[in-house]
N, C-alpha and C positions, 0 to 999 in steps of 0.2 A: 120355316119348317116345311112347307110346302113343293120346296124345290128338295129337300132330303126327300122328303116320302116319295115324289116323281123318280129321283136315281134311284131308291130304295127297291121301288116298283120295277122300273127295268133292268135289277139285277135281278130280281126276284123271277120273272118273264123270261131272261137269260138261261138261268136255273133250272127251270122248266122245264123248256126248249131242250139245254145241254144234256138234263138225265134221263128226258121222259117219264119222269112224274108228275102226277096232281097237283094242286096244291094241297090237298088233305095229306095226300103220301109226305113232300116235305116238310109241312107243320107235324105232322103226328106222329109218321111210322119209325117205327125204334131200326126198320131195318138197316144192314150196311150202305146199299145204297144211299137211301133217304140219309141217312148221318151225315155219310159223304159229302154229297149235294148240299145240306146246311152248312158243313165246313166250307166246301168252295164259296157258296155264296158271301160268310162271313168273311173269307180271306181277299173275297171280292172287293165288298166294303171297304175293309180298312186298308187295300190298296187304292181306293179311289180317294180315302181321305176322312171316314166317317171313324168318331171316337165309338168304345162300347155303349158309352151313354146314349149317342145319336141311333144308333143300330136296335139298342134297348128301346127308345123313344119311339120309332116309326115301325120296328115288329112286333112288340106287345109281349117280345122274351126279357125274361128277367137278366139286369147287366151281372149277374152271376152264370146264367144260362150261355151268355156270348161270350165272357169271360173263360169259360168252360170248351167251346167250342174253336176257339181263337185259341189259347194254347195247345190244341189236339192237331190245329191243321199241321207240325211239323212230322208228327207220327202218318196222318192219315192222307197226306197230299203225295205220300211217296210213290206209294200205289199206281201202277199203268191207268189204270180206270179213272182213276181219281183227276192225275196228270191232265188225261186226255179230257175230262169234264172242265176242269179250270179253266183249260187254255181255249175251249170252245165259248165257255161264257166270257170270256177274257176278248174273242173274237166278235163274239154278237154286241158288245158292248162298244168295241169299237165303231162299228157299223153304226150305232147310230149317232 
């Protein structure tokens, strides 16, 4: 579990970095952004390989809540902003 929470954490850092928010703004704020930003991140996850369960387990969101969020990224990834936030976390992730 240990090494999920480490990846968890630097996508989460990635996230960050990518939108220029908080972490209060991405846990909490209902705004577009912030939504966005949890989507990338969750679309993050589960391109690295973590199930809703594992993403449920080390954020503390309910696997209805990621469940939730993971079918939205088809509508909400389409977006230029969005796009361009993905493939930034997508880049800092490589890096390290």
């Amino acid at each position: 579990m240990k090494q999920l929470e480490d990846i968890y954490n630097r996508v989460v850092e990635a996230t960050l970095e990518a939108s220029g928010l908080t972490f209060e703004q991405l846990a909490t704020s209902r705004t577009e952004r912030s939504v966005i930003a949890r989507v990338v991140m969750i679309n993050t996850l589960i391109e690295i390989g973590f199930t809703e369960f594992d993403i449920a387990a080390v954020s503390g969101m309910s696997q209805q809540r990621v469940n939730s969020l993971k079918n939205s990224a088809k509508y909400r990834l389409k977006g230029l902003s969005a796009r361009i936030m993905h493939e930034e976390v997508r880049k800092r992730m490589r890096k390290e």
